[in-house]
Wavefront OBJ file of the C-alpha trace (Angstrom):
o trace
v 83.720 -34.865 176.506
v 80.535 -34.035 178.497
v 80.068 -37.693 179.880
v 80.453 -39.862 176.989
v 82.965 -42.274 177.293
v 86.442 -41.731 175.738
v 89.091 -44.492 176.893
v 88.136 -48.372 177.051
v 90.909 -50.706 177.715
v 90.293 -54.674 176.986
v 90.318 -57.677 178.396
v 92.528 -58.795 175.333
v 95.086 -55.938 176.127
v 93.728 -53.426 173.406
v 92.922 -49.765 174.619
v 90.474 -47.875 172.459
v 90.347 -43.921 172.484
v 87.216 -41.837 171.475
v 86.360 -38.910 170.138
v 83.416 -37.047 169.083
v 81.727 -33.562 168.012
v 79.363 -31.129 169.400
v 76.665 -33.240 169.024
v 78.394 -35.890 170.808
v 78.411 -38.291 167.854
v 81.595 -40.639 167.779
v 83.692 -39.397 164.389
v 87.127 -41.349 165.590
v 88.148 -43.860 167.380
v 91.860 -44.390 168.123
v 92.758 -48.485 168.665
v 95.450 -49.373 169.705
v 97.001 -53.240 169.459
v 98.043 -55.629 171.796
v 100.754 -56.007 169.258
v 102.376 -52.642 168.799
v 100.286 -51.824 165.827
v 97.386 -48.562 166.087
v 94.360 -48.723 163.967
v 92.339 -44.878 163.535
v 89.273 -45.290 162.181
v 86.869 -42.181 160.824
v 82.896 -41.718 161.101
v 80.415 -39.558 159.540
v 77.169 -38.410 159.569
v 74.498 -36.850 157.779
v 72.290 -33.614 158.946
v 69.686 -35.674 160.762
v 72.270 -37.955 163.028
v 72.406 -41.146 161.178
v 76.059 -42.415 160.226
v 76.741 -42.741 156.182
v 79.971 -43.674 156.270
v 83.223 -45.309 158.274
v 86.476 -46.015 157.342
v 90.375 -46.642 158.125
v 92.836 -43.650 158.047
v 95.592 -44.505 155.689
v 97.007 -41.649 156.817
v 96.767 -40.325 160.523
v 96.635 -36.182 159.362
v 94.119 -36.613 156.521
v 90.690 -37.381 157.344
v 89.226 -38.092 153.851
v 92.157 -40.488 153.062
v 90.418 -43.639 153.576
v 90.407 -47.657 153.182
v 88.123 -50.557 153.774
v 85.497 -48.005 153.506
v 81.483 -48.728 153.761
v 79.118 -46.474 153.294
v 75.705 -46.469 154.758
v 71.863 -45.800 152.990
v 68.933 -45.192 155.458
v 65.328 -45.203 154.733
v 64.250 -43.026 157.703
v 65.619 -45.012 160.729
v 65.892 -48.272 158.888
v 69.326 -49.054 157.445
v 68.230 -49.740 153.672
v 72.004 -50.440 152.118
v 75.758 -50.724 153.004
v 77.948 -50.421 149.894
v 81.879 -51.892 150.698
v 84.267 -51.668 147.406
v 83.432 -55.041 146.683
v 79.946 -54.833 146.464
v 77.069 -53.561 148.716
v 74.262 -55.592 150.795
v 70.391 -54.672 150.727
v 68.396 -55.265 153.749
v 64.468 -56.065 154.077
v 62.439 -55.864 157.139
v 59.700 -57.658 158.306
v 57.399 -54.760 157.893
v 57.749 -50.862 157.639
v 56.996 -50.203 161.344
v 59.557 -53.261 162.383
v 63.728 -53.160 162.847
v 63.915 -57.086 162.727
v 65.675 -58.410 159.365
v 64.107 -60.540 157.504
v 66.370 -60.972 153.985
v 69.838 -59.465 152.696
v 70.557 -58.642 148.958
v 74.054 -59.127 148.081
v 75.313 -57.477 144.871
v 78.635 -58.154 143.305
v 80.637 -57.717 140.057
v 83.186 -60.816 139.097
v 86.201 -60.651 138.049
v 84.781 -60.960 135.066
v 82.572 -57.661 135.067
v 79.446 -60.203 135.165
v 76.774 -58.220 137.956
v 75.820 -61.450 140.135
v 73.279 -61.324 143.245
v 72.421 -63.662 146.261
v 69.310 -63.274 148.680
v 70.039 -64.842 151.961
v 66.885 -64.930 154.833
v 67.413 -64.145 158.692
v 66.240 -65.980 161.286
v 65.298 -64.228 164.258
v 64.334 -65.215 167.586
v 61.402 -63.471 169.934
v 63.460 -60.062 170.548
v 64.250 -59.727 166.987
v 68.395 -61.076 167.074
v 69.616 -63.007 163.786
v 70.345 -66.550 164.842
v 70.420 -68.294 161.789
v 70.890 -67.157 158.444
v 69.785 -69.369 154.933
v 70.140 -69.018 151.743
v 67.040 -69.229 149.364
v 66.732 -73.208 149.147
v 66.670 -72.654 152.903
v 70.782 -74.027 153.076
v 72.629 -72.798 156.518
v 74.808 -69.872 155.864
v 75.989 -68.600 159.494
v 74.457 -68.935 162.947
v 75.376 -67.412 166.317
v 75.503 -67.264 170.147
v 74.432 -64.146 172.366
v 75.144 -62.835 175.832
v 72.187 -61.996 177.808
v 72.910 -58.231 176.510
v 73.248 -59.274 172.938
v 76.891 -59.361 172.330
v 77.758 -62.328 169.901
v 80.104 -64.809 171.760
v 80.721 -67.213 168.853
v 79.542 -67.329 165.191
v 80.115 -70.164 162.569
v 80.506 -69.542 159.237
v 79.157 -72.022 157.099
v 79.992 -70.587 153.651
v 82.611 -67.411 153.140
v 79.704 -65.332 151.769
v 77.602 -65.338 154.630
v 77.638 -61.318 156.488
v 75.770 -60.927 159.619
v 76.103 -57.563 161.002
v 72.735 -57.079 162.947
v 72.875 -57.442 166.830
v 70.149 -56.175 169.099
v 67.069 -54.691 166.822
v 68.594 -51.539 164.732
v 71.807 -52.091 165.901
v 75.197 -52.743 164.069
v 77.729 -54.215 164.856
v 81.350 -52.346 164.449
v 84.023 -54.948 164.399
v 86.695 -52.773 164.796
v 85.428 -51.305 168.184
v 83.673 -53.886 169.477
v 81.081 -51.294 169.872
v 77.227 -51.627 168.487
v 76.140 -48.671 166.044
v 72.413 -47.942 167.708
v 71.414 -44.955 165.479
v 72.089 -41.936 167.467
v 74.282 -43.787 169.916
v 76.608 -46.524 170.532
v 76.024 -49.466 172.812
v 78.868 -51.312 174.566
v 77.570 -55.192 174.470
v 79.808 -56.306 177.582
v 77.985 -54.278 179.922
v 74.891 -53.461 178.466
v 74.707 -49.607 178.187
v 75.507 -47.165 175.640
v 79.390 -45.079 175.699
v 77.486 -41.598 175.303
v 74.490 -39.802 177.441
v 70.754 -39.838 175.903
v 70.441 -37.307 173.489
v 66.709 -36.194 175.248
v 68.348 -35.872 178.604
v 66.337 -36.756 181.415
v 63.170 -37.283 179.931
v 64.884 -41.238 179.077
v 65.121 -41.563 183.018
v 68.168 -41.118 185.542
v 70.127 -43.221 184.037
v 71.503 -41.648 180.971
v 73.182 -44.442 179.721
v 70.543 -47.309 180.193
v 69.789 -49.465 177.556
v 66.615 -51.305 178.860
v 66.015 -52.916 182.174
v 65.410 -56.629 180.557
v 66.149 -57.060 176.660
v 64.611 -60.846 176.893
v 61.398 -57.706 176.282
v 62.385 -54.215 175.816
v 64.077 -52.916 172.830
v 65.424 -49.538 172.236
v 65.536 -48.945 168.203
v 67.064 -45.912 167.910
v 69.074 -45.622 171.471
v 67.077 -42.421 172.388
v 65.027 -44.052 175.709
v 62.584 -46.867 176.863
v 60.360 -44.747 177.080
v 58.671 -46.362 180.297
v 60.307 -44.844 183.296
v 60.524 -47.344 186.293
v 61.522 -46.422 189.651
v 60.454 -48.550 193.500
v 57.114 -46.915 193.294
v 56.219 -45.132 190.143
v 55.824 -45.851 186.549
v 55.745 -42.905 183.704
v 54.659 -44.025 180.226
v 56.717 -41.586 177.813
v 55.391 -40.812 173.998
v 57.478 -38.578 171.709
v 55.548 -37.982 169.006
v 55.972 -35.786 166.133
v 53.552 -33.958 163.800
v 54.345 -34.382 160.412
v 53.185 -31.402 157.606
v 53.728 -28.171 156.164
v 51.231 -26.605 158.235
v 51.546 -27.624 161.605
v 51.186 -24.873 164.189
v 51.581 -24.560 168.060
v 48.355 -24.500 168.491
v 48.269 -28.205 167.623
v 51.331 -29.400 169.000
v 49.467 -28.151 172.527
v 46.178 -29.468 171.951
v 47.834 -32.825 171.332
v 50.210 -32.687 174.207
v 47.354 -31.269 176.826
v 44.384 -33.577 175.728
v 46.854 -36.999 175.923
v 47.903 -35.525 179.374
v 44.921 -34.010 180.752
v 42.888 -37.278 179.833
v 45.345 -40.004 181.095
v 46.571 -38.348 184.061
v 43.246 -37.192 185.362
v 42.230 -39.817 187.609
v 45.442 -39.599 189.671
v 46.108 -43.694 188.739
v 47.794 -45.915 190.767
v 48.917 -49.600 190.023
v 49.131 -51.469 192.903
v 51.663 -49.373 195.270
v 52.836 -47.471 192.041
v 51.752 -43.852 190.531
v 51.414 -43.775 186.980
v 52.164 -40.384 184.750
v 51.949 -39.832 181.309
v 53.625 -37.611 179.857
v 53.672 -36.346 176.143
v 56.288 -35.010 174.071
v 55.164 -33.154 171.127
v 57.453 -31.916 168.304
v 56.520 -30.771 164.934
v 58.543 -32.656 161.698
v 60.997 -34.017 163.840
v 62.157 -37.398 162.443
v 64.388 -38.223 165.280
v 60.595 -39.112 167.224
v 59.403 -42.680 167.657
v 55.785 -41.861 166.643
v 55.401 -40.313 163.553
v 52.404 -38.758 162.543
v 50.959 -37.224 160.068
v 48.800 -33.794 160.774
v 46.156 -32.848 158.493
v 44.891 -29.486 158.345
v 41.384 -30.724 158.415
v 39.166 -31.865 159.745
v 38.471 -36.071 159.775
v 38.310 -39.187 161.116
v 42.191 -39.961 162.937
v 43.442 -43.267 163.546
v 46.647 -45.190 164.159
v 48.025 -47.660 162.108
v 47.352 -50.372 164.349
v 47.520 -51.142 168.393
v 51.022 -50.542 168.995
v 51.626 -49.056 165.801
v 53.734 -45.800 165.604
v 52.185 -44.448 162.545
v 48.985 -42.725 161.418
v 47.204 -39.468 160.595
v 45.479 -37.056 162.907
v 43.057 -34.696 161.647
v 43.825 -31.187 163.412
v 40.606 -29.215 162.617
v 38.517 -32.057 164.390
v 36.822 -29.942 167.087
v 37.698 -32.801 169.614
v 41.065 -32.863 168.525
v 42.477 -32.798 172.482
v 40.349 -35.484 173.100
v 41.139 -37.577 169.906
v 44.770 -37.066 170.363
v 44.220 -38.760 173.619
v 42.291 -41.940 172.266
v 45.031 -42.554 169.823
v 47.481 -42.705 171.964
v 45.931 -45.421 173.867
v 46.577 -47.405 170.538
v 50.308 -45.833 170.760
v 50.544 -47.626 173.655
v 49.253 -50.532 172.230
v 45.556 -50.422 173.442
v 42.896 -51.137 171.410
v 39.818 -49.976 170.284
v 36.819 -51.038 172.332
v 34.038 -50.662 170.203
v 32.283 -51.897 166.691
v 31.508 -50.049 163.147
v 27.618 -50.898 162.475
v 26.006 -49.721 159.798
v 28.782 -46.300 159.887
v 27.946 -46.096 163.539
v 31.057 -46.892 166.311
v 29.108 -49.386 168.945
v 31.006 -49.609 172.231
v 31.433 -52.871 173.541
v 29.181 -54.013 176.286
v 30.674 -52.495 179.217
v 32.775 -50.265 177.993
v 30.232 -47.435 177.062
v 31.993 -44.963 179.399
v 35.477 -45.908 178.073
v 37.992 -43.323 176.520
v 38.561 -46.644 174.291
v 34.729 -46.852 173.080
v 32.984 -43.882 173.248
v 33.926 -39.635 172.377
v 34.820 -37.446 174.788
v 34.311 -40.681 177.652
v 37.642 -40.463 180.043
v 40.614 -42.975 181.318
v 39.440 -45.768 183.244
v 41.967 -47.672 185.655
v 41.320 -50.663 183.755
v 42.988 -49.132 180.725
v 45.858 -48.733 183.267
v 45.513 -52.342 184.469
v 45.651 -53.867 180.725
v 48.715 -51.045 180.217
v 50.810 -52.332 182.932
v 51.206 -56.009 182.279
v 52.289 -56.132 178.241
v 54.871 -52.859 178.613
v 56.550 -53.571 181.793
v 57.674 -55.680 184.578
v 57.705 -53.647 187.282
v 57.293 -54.209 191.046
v 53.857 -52.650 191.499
v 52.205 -56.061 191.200
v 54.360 -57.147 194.627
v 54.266 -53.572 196.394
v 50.763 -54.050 195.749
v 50.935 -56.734 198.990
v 53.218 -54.675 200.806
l 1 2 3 4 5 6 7 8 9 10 11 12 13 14 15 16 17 18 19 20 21 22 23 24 25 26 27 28 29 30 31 32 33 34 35 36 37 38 39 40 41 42 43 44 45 46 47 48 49 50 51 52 53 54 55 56 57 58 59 60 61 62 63 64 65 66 67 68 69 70 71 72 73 74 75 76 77 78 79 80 81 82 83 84 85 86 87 88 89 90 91 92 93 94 95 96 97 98 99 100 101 102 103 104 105 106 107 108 109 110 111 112 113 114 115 116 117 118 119 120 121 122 123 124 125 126 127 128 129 130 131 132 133 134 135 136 137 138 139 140 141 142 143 144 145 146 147 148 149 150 151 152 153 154 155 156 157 158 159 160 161 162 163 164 165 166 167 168 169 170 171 172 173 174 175 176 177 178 179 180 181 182 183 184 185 186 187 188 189 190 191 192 193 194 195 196 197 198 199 200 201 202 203 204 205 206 207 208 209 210 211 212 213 214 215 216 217 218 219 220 221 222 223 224 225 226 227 228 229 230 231 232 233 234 235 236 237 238 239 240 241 242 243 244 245 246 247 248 249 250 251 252 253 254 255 256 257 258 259 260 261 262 263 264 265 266 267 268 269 270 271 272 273 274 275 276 277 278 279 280 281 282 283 284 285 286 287 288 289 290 291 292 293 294 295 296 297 298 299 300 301 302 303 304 305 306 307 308 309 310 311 312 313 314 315 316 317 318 319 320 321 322 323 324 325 326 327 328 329 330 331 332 333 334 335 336 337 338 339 340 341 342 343 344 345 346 347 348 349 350 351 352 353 354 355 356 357 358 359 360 361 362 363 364 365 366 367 368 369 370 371 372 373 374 375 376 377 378 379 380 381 382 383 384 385 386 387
């Protein structure tokens, strides 16, 4: 099955088999009870990865026959709705660029065909995991207990109604399996790494089934990479980024990928005892990216979003495109902007006039590197650095 996993037995005595297509998504699982009894349950997806529907086999040789069925809505990445035959759930983010719930819709019909509705409100700690969840006068519905790699070791119900399926950010939880649903892979919660390989291959690091090195401050939305490579002596800051448009050409997808990096690998940087690369991978319309931007076919002022932001719009007739493409990504990486709009002039801060921050076609500086390193990862460079 090309390296993604396909038996699991259980502490409790339950073996799992798994099974999956050519693009190494899971579409069955086989479980099999302590008990005696076998469970099969069926998954599907739509043509850009993300899962729309699951389901138990009623019957073991037909596929479509299905119960306790849910069926899955996405906006982009974001799960948007989950309809069961009871009813369906709505979720809400905290904003469009974030995967941390904030409120679920619930939607019902009574017995009596009367439509009825609930909002209940998450409560999320500093990585984004549901720990509480309220209902509108602010009344405890449900609240739960995480391992250090976010699997939930005990959950109290407060009221019947109250469905939590979130785990880590963007990731769902499968009770059947035991297994977390993380977009375009699936995440095993006792031991912190996903069941199949990255999807982007080596370009997520060595390990093709890392999650994250710490998740007390890495997430990994859509279970594609960390996109900061760490090894004992090197760092390499990863940006998949796709240009979004009609008209987007090679030409452009170059010019993006050499100016980001031809400007932030120039000076050869080192943190500490570390080497730091950059490295830039440039697709056109590809939704599956974690930066999406928009390319204009004109020419313009670009900008991101905001610092850390993973939308925006990049004007591809700017002259100094190469060179743009590499400012914004500083904000990609969450840098930001070190200068002041006066009177429709851009001021650079004091100090920073020779700053690819502050100033056109002004290059890297190793203290963009040095405010880099600290707020995306904890590395060792800052020890090797006394070595």
């Amino acid at each position: 099955e090309l390296g993604n996993l396909i038996h699991r037995e259980l502490a409790n005595g339950e073996v799992q088999n798994y099974f999956y297509d050519l693009h190494d998504q899971l579409v069955k699982a086989e479980i099999f009870k302590k008990d005696g009894s076998k469970e099969t349950w069926s998954y599907t997806y739509d043509a850009l990865g993300r899962r729309i529907g699951k389901g138990r086999l009623k019957n073991e040789e037909v596929s479509n026959d299905l119960e306790n069925q849910t069926r899955f809505v996405w906006d982009g990445s974001h799960l948007l709705q989950e309809i069961h035959p009871d009813g369906r759930y709505t979720y809400i983010y905290t904003d469009q660029d974030s995967y941390e719930p904030l409120a679920q819709v619930r939607n019902w019909t009574t017995e009596d065909g009367e439509n009825r509705h609930q909002t209940h409100y998450f409560h999320c700690d500093q990585i984004g995991i549901p720990r509480e969840m309220t209902d509108k006068d602010g009344n405890l519905l449900w609240f739960g207990n995480y391992t250090g790699w976010g699997r939930l070791k005990e959950e109290t119900k407060v009221t019947d109604s109250a469905y939590q399926p979130f785990r880590l950010q963007n990731q769902y939880a499968d009770r059947e399996t035991g297994l977390h649903y993380n977009f375009f892979r699936y995440y095993e919660p006792d031991v912190g790494r996903f069941v199949n390989q990255d999807p982007i291959g080596l370009m997520g690091g060595m390990n093709l089934y890392q999650f994250a090195p710490n998740t007390q401050q890495w997430i990994d939305h859509l279970g594609l990479d960390v996109n900061i490579i760490r090894s004992d002596r090197s760092v390499t800051f990863i940006l998949d980024i796709s240009l979004n448009g009609r008209n987007v050409t090679n030409t452009d997808i170059e010019n993006v990928k050499n100016g980001i990096e031809r400007n932030w690998n120039a000076g050869g940087w080192k943190y500490g005892g570390c080497n730091i690369r950059f490295i830039a991978n440039v697709k056109a319309n590809d939704s599956k990216m974690a930066n999406q931007i928009t390319a204009e076919p004109i020419n313009g002022r670009s900008y991101v979003n905001k610092a850390g932001g993973n939308r925006g719009v990049w004007y591809m007739r700017d002259p100094n495109v190469s060179w743009v493409a590499a400012h914004e990504a500083g904000h990609l990486m969450g840098l930001g902007d070190r200068y002041k709009d006066i009177n429709g002039k851009s001021i650079p801060q004091k100090g920073w006039e020779n700053n690819i921050m502050a100033a056109p076609n002004k290059p890297v500086e190793q203290r963009n590197i040095n405010e880099l390193i600290p707020f995306t990862t904890k590395c060792a460079c800052n020890i090797l650095e006394y070595m």
